[in-house]
C-alpha positions as CSV (number, residue, x, y, z in Angstrom):
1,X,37.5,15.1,120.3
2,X,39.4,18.1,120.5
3,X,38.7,21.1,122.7
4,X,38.1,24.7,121.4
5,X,40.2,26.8,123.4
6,X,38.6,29.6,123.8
7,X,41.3,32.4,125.0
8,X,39.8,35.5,127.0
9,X,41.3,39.1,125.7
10,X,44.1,40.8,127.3
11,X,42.5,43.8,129.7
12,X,44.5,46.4,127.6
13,X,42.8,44.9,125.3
14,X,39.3,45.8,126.5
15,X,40.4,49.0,127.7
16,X,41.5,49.9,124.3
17,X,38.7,48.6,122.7
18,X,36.2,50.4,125.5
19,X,38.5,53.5,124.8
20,X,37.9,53.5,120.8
21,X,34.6,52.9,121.3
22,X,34.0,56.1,123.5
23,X,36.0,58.2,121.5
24,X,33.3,57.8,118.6
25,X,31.1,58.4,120.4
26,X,32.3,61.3,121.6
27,X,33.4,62.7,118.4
28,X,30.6,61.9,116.3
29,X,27.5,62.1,118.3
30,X,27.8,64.5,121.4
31,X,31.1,66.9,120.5
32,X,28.9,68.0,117.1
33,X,25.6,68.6,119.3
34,X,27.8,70.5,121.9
35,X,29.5,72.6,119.1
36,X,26.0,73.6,117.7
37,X,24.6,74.4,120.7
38,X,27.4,76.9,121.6
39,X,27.2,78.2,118.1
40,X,23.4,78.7,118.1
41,X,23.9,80.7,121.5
42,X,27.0,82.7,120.2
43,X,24.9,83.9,117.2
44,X,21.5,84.6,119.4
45,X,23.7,86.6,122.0
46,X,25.8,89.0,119.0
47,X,22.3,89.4,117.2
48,X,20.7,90.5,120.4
49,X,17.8,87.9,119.3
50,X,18.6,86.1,123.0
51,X,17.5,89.7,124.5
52,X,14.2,88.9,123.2
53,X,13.8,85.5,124.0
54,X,14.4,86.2,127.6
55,X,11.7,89.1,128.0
56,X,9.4,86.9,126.1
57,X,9.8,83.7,128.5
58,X,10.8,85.5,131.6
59,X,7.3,85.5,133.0
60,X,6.9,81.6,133.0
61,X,10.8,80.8,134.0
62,X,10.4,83.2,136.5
63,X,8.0,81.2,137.7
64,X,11.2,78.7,139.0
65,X,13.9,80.9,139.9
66,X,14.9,81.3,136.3
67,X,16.0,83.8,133.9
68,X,14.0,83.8,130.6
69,X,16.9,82.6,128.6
70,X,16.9,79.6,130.3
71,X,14.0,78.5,128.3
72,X,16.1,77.8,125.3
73,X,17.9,75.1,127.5
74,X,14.7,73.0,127.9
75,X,14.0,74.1,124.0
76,X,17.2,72.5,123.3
77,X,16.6,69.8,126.0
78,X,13.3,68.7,123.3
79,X,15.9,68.6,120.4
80,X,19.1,66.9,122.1
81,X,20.3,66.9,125.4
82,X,23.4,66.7,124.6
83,X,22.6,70.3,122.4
84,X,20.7,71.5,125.7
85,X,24.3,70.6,128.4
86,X,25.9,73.2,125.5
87,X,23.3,75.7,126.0
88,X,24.0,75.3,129.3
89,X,27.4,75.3,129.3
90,X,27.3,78.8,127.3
91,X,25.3,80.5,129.7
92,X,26.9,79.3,132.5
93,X,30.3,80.7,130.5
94,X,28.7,84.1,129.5
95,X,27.2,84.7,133.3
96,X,23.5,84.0,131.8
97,X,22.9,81.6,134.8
98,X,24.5,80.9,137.7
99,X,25.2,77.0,139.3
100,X,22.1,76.9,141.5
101,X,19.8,77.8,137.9
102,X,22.0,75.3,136.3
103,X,21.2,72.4,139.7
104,X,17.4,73.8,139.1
105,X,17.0,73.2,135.4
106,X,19.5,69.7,135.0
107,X,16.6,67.1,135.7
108,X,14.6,68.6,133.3
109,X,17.5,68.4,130.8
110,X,17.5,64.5,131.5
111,X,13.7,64.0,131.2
112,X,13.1,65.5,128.0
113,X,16.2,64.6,126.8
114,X,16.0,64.5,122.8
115,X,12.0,63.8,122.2
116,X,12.6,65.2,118.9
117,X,14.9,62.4,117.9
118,X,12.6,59.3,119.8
119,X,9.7,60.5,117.9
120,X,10.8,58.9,114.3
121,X,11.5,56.0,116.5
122,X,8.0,55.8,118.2
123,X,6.4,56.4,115.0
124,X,8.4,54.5,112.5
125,X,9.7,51.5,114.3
126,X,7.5,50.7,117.5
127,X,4.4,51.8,115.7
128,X,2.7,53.7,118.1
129,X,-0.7,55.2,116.5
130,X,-0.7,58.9,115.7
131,X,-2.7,59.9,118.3
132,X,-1.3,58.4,121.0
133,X,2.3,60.1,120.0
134,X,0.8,63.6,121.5
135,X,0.0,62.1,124.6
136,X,3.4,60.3,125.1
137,X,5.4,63.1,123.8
138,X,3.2,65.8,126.0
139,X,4.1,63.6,129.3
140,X,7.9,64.1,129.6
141,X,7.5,67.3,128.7
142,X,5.0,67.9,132.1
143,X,7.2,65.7,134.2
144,X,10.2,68.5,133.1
145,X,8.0,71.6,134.7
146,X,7.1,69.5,137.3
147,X,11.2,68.4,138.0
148,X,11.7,72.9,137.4
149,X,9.1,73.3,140.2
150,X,10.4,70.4,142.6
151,X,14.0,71.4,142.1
152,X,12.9,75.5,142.5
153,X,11.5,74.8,146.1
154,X,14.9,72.2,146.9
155,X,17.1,74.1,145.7
């Protein structure tokens, strides 16, 4: 009877491999939500379109300590959070928000994080019932505002 040797990889090896593997995902998942997100918010800011969006959602993010712009950051948030840190990251950039908005409005970042792209997932592969999907898409989406108000009074 022989014995299978079975030889463990080198830890360059690993790292490498753990290095590759982080590097797609960097490149092909987050860098081109990032990219879009800063895009989106470049064009909303030099069509003045961003202007608008503020006045119209100032009275609820007010509400938390928050400029009204900031409610594209939880819109993005919905879509991908990854999308919603580049929102972030621009208005941080272009003086929109300051840190302590960005501290306020993070969790919420986190807890709706991409319900956009989970829904296909609830309904196609879990095979949740339709009307169900309202109620589990409508709870993170509460938890967020409650996280904004939490965060408003910490913070």
């Amino acid at each position: 009877m022989s014995a299978i040797s079975t030889q463990k990889p080198m830890i360059t090896e690993v790292f490498v491999k753990g290095a590759s593997r982080g590097w797609e995902l960097a490149t092909k998942s987050m860098l081109p939500n990032l990219v879009m997100a800063f895009v989106l918010i470049k064009i909303l800011t030099v069509s003045g379109l961003l202007t608008y969006v503020g006045m119209a959602f100032e009275p609820v993010m007010s509400l938390f300590g928050l400029p009204g712009e900031s409610a594209m950051v939880l819109v993005s948030a919905w879509m991908s959070s990854g999308g919603a840190i580049g929102v972030l990251l621009a208005f941080l950039s272009d003086g929109v928000m300051n840190g302590q908005e960005a501290a306020v409005i993070l969790p919420s970042i986190f807890i709706m994080g991409g319900q956009l792209q989970y829904m296909g997932r609830c309904l196609g592969v879990i095979g949740i019932k339709d009307q169900m999907l309202y109620v589990i898409m409508l709870i993170p989406i509460v938890m967020a505002f409650a996280a904004l108000a939490v965060m408003s009074i910490i913070i």
